[in-house]
NULUMVO-578626 format. One record per residue (C-alpha): residue in three letters; chain; x, y, z. Coordinates in pm, 1 decimal, m for minus. Layout:
NULUMVO-578626
['ala'; 'A'; [X; Y; Z]];
...
END
This chain:
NULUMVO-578626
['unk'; 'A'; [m11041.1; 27668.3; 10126.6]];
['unk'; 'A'; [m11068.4; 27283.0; 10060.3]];
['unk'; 'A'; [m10827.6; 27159.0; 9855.1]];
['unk'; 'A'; [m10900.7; 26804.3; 9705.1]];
['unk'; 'A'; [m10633.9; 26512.8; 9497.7]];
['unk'; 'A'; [m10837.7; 26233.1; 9327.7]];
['unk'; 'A'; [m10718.5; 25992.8; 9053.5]];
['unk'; 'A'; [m11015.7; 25934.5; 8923.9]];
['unk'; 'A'; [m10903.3; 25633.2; 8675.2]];
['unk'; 'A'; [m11042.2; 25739.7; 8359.3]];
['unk'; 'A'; [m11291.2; 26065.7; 8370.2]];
['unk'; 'A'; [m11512.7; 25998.8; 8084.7]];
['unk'; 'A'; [m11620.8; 25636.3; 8219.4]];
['unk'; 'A'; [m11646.9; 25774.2; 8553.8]];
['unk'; 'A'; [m11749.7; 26126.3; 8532.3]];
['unk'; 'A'; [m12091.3; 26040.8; 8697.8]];
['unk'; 'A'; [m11901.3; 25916.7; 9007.9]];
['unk'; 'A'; [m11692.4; 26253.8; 8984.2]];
['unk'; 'A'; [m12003.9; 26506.9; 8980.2]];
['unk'; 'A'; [m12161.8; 26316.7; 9249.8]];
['unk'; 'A'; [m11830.7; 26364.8; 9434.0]];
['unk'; 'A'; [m11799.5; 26715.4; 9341.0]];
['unk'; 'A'; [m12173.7; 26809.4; 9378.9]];
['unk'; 'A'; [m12162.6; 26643.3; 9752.6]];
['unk'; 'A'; [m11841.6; 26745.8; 9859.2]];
['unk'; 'A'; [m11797.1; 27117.3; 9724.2]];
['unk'; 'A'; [m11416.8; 27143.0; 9743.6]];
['unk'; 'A'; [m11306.2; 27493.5; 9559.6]];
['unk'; 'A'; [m10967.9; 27280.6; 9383.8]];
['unk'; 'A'; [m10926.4; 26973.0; 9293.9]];
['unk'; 'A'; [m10624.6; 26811.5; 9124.3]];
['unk'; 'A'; [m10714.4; 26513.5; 8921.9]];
['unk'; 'A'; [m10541.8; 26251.0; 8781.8]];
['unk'; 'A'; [m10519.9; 25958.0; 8487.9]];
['unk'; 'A'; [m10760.8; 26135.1; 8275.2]];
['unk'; 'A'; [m10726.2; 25865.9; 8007.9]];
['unk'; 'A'; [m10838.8; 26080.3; 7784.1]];
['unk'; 'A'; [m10679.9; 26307.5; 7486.9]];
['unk'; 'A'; [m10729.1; 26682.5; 7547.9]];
['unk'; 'A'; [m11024.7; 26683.0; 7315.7]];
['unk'; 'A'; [m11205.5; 26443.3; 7491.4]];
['unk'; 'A'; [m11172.3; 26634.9; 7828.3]];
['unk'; 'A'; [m11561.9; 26666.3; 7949.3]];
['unk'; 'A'; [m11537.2; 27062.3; 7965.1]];
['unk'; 'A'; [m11905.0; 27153.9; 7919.0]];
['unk'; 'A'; [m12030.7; 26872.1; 8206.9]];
['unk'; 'A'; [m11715.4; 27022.8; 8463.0]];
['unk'; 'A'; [m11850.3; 27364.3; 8390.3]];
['unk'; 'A'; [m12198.0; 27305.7; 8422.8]];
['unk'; 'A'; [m12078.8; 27156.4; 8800.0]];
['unk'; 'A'; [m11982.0; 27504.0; 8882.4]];
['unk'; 'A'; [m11579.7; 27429.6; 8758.4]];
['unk'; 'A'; [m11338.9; 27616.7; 8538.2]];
['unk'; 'A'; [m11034.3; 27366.1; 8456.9]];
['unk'; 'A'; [m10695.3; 27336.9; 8318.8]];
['unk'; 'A'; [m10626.3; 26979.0; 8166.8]];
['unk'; 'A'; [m10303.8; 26798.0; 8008.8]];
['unk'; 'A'; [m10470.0; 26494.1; 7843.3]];
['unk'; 'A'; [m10303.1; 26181.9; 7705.4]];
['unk'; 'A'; [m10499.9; 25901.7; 7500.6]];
['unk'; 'A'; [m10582.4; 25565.4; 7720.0]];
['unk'; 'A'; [m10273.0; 25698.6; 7992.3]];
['unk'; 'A'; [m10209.9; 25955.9; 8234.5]];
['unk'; 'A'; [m10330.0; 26293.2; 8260.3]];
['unk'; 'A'; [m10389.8; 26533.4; 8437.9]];
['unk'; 'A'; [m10613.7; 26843.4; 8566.1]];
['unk'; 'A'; [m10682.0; 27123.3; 8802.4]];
['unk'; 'A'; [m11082.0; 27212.2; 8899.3]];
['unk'; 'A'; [m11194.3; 27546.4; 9061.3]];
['unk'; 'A'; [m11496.1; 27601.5; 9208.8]];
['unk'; 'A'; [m11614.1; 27896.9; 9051.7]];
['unk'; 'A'; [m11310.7; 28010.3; 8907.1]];
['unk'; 'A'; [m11071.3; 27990.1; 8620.2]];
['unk'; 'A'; [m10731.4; 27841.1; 8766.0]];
['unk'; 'A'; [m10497.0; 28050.7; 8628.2]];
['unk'; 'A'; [m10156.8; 27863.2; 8494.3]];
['unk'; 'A'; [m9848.2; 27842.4; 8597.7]];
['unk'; 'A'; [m9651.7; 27545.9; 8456.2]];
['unk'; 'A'; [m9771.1; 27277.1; 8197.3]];
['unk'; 'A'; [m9517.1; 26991.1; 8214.9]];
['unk'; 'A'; [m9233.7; 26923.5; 8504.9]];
['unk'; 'A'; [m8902.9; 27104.5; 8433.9]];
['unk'; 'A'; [m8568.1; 26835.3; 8370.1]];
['unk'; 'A'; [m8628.2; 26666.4; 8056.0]];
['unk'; 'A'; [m8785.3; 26902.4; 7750.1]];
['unk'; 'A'; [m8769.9; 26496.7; 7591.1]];
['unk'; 'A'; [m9062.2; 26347.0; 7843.8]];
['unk'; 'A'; [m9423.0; 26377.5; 7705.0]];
['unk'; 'A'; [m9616.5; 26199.5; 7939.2]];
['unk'; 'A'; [m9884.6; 26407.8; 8045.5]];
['unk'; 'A'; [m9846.3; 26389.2; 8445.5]];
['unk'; 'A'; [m9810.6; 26787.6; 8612.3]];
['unk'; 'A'; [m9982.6; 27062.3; 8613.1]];
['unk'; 'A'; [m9932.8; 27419.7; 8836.6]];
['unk'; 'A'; [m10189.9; 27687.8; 8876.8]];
['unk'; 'A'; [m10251.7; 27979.9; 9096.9]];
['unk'; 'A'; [m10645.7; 27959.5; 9242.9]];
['unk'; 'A'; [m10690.1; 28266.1; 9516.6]];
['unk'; 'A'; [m10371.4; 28314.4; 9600.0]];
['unk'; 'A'; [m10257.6; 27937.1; 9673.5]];
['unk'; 'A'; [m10015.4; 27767.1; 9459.0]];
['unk'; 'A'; [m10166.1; 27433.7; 9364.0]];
['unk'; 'A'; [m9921.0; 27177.5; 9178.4]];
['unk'; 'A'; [m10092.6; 26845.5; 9081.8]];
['unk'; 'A'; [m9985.2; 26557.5; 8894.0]];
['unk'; 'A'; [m9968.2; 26210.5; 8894.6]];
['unk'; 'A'; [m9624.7; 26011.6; 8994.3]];
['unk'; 'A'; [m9487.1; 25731.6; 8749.6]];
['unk'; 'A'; [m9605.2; 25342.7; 8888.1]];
['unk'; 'A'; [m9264.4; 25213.5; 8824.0]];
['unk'; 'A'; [m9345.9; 24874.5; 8767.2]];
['unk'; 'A'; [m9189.9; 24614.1; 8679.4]];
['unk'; 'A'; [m8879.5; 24686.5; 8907.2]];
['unk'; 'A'; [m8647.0; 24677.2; 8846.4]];
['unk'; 'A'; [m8615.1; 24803.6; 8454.8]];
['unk'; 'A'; [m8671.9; 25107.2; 8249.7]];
['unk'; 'A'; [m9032.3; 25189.0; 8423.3]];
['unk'; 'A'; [m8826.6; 25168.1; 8722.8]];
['unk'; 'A'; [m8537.1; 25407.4; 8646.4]];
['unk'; 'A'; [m8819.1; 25655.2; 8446.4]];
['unk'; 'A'; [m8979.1; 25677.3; 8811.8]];
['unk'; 'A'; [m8632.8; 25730.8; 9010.2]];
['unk'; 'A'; [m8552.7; 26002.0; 8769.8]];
['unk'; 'A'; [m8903.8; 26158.9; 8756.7]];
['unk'; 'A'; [m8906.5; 26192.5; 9127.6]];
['unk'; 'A'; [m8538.5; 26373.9; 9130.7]];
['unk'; 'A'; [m8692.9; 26643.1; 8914.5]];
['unk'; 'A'; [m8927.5; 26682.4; 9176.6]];
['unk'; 'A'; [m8757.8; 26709.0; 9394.6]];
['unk'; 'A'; [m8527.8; 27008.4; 9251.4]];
['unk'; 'A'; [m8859.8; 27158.0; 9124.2]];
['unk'; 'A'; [m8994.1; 27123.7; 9476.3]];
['unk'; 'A'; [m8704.7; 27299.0; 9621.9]];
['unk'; 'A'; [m8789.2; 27669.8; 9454.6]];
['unk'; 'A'; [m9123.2; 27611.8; 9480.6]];
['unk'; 'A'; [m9078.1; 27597.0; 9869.7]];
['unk'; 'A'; [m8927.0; 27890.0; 9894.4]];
['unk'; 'A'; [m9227.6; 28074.5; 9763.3]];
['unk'; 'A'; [m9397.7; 28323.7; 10013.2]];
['unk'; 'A'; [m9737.1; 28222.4; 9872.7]];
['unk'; 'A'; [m9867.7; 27919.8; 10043.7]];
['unk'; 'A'; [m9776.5; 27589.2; 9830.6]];
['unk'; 'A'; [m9989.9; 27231.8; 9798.3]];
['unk'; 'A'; [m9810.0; 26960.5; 9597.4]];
['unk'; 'A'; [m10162.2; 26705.1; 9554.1]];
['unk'; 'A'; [m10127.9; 26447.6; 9366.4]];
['unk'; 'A'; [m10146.0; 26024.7; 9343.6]];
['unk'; 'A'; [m9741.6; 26000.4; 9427.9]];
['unk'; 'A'; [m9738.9; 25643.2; 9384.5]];
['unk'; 'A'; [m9536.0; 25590.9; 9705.0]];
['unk'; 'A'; [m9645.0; 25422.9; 10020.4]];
['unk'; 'A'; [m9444.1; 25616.7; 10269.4]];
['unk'; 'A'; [m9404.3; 25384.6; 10581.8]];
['unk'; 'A'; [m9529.4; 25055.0; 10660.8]];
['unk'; 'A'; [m9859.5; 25230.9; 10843.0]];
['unk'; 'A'; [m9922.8; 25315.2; 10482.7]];
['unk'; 'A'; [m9967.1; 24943.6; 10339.9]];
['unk'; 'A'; [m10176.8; 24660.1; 10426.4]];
['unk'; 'A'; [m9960.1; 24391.6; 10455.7]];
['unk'; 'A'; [m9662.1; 24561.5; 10393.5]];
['unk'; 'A'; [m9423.8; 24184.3; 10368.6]];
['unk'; 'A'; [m9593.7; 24146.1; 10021.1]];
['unk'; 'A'; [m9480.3; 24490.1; 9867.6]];
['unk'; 'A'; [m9101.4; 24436.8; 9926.8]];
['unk'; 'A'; [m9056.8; 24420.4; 9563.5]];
['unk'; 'A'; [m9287.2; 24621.9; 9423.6]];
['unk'; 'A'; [m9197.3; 25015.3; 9299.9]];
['unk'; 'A'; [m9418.6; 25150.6; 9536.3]];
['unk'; 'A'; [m9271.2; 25013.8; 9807.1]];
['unk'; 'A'; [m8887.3; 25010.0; 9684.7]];
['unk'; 'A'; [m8643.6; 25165.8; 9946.8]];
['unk'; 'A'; [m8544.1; 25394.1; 9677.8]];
['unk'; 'A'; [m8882.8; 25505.6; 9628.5]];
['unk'; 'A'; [m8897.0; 25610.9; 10014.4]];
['unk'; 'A'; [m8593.2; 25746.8; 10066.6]];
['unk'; 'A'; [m8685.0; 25993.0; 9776.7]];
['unk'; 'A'; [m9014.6; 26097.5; 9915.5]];
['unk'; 'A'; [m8865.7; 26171.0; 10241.4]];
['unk'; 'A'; [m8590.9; 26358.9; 10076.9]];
['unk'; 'A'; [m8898.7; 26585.0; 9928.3]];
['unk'; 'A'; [m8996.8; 26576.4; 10293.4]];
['unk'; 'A'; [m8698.6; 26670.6; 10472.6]];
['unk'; 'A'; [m8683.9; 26979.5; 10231.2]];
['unk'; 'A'; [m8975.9; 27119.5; 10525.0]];
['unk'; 'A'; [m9310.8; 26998.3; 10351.5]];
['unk'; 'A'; [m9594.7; 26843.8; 10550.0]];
['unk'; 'A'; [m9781.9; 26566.7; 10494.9]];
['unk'; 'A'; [m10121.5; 26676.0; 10593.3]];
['unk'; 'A'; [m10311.0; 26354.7; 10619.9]];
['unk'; 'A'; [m10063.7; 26194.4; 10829.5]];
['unk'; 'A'; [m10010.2; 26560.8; 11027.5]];
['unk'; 'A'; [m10366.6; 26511.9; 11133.6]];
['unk'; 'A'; [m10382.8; 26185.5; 11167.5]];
['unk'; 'A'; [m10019.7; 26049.6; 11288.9]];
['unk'; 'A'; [m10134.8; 25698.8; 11449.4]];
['unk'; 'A'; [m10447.9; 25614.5; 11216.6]];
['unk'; 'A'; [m10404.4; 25339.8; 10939.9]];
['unk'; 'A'; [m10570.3; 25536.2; 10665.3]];
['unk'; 'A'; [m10583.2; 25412.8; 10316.1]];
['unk'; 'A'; [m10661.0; 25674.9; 9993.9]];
['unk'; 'A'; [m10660.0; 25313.6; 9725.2]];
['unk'; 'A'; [m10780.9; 24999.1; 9759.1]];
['unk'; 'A'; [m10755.1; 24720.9; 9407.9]];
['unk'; 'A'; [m11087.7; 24594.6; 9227.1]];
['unk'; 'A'; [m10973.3; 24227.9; 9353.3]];
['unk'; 'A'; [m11033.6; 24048.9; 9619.9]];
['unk'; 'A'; [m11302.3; 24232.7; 9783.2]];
['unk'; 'A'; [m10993.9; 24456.3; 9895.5]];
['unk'; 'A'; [m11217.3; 24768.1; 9987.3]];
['unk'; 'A'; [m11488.6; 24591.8; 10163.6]];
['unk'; 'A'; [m11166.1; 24435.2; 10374.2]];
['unk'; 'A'; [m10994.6; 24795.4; 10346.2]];
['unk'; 'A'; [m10665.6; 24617.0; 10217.7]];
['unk'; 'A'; [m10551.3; 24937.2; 10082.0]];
['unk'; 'A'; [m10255.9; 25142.9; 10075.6]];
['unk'; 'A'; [m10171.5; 25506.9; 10098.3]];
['unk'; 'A'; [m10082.8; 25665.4; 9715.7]];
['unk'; 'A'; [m10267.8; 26026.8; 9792.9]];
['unk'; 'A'; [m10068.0; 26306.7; 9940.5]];
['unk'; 'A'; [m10104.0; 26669.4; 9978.5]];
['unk'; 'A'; [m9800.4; 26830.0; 10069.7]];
['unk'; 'A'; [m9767.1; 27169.8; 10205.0]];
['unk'; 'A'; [m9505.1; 27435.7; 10246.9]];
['unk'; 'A'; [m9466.3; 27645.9; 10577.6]];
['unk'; 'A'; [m9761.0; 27925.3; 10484.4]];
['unk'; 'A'; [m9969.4; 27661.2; 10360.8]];
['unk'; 'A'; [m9934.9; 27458.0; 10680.8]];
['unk'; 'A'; [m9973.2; 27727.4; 10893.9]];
['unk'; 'A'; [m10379.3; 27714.9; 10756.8]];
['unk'; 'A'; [m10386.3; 27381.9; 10796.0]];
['unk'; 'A'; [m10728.4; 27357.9; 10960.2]];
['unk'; 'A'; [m10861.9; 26918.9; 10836.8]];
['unk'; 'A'; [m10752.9; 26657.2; 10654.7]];
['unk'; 'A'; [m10953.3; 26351.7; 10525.0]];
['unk'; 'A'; [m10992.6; 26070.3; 10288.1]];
['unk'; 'A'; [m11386.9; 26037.8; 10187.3]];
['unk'; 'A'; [m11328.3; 25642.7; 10209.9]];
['unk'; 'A'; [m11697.2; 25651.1; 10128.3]];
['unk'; 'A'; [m11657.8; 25726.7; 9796.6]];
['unk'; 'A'; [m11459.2; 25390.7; 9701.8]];
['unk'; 'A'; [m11773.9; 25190.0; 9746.4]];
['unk'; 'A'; [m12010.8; 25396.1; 9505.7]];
['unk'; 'A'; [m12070.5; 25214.6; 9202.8]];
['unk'; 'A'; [m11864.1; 25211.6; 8926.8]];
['unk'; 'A'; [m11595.3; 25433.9; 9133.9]];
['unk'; 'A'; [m11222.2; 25431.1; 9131.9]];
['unk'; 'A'; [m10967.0; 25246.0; 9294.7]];
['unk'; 'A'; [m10854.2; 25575.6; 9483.6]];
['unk'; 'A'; [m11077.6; 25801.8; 9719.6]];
['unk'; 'A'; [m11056.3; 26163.4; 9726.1]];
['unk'; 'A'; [m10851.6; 26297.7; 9950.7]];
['unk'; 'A'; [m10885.6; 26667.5; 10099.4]];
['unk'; 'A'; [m10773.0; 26940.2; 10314.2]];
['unk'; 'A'; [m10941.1; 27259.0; 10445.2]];
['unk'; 'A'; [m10690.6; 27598.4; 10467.1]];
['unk'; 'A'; [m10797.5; 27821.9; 10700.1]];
['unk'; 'A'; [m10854.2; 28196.0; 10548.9]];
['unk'; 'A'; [m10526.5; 28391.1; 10533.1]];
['unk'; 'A'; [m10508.3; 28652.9; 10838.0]];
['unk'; 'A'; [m10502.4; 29050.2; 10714.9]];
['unk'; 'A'; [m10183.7; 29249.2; 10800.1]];
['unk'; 'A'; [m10282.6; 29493.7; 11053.6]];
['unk'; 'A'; [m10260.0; 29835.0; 10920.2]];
['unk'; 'A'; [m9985.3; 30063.1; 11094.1]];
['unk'; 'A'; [m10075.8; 30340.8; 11029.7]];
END
């Protein structure tokens, strides 16, 4: 199974760049994020027509969030991360798509830092973390996909002396994901690739993809029987030079199939 994160910046001004994407790639889930776009304006018919049933959590001109199968209707699980019934943003999803659990959603930017953006973020990412927690326990194999908004480690950043300050980089920031991490979840992009600089987002300015001045955002996280399938992981850098594409790249993984129990009888 291939198993696909892509913040695709706004899906109704870039929806040709994400059926090209989806048409050439063929990955059976895909968690997407910043919709930008209320749920009514969610391009059903055109995802459908690619082959997709969906699950969305839309939010005018900010955020969102949804979860693509490839010939399937995901089937949900959770609409909204559990800690604070008070936050609205529109930033996780969970679904159940053959017998993986697929959480997606899209991490607060956290900017400027330090202020109330900041301390949104810091408290955003202790919810997942708790949530994260039960959710690794879970028999079923577990991906968390999503745009985290962290760099992890310097390999992450290009130039990584100019991002000191900034909330992706913050030492807070890091020392949260890799309390997520320490809970047993792998990173499958840098499992598979543990020396490579690899970038998943690259700005509009400064020629910074032809340069590939980027920084790692894109993660898919996997509990024990999801990493156990691991098979790939890849970024289709391609993808951030089509025109009129995002700032991020899709990012993937194939799952090998699960193995049957021998009978014992």
């Amino acid at each position: 199974m291939k198993i696909a994160t892509y913040n695709v910046n706004g899906i109704n001004g870039r929806l040709p760049v994400l059926l090209r994407w989806l048409e050439e790639a063929q990955p059976d889930v895909v968690c997407l994020q910043e919709l930008k776009a209320p749920d009514e304006k969610f391009p059903l018919n055109a995802i459908e027509a690619a082959g997709y049933g969906a699950i969305w959590q839309g939010q005018k001109s900010w955020n969102g969030v949804a979860i693509l199968a490839r010939g399937a209707e995901p089937v949900e699980t959770r609409r909204g991360l559990p800690g604070d019934p008070d936050d609205l943003q529109s930033r996780y999803l969970e679904a159940a798509v053959s017998g993986i659990l697929i959480a997606g959603f899209y991490l607060p930017n956290g900017n400027p830092r330090p202020g109330p953006k900041f301390d949104y973020k810091l408290a955003w990412m202790e919810r997942l973390i708790a949530h994260a927690a039960t959710l690794f326990c879970t028999d079923a194999p577990v991906v968390l996909a999503g745009d985290y908004n962290v760099m992890p480690t310097e390999m992450d950043v290009y130039k990584p002396e100019r991002w000191i300050k900034d909330a992706l980089f913050a030492p807070e920031v890091r020392a949260a994901f890799f309390r997520l991490i320490d809970q047993g979840w792998l990173d499958a992009l840098r499992a598979k690739h543990p020396n490579e600089t690899i970038y998943t987002f690259w700005d509009y300015f400064r020629n910074a993809y032809g340069r590939n001045a980027g920084l790692r955002l894109d993660h898919l996280l996997l509990n024990a029987p999801a990493a156990a399938r691991l098979a790939n992981a890849q970024v289709d850098h391609h993808v951030g030079g089509w025109e009129k594409t995002s700032d991020h790249a899709p990012v993937w993984i194939k799952l090998k199939a699960a193995r049957r129990k021998r009978s014992t009888t």
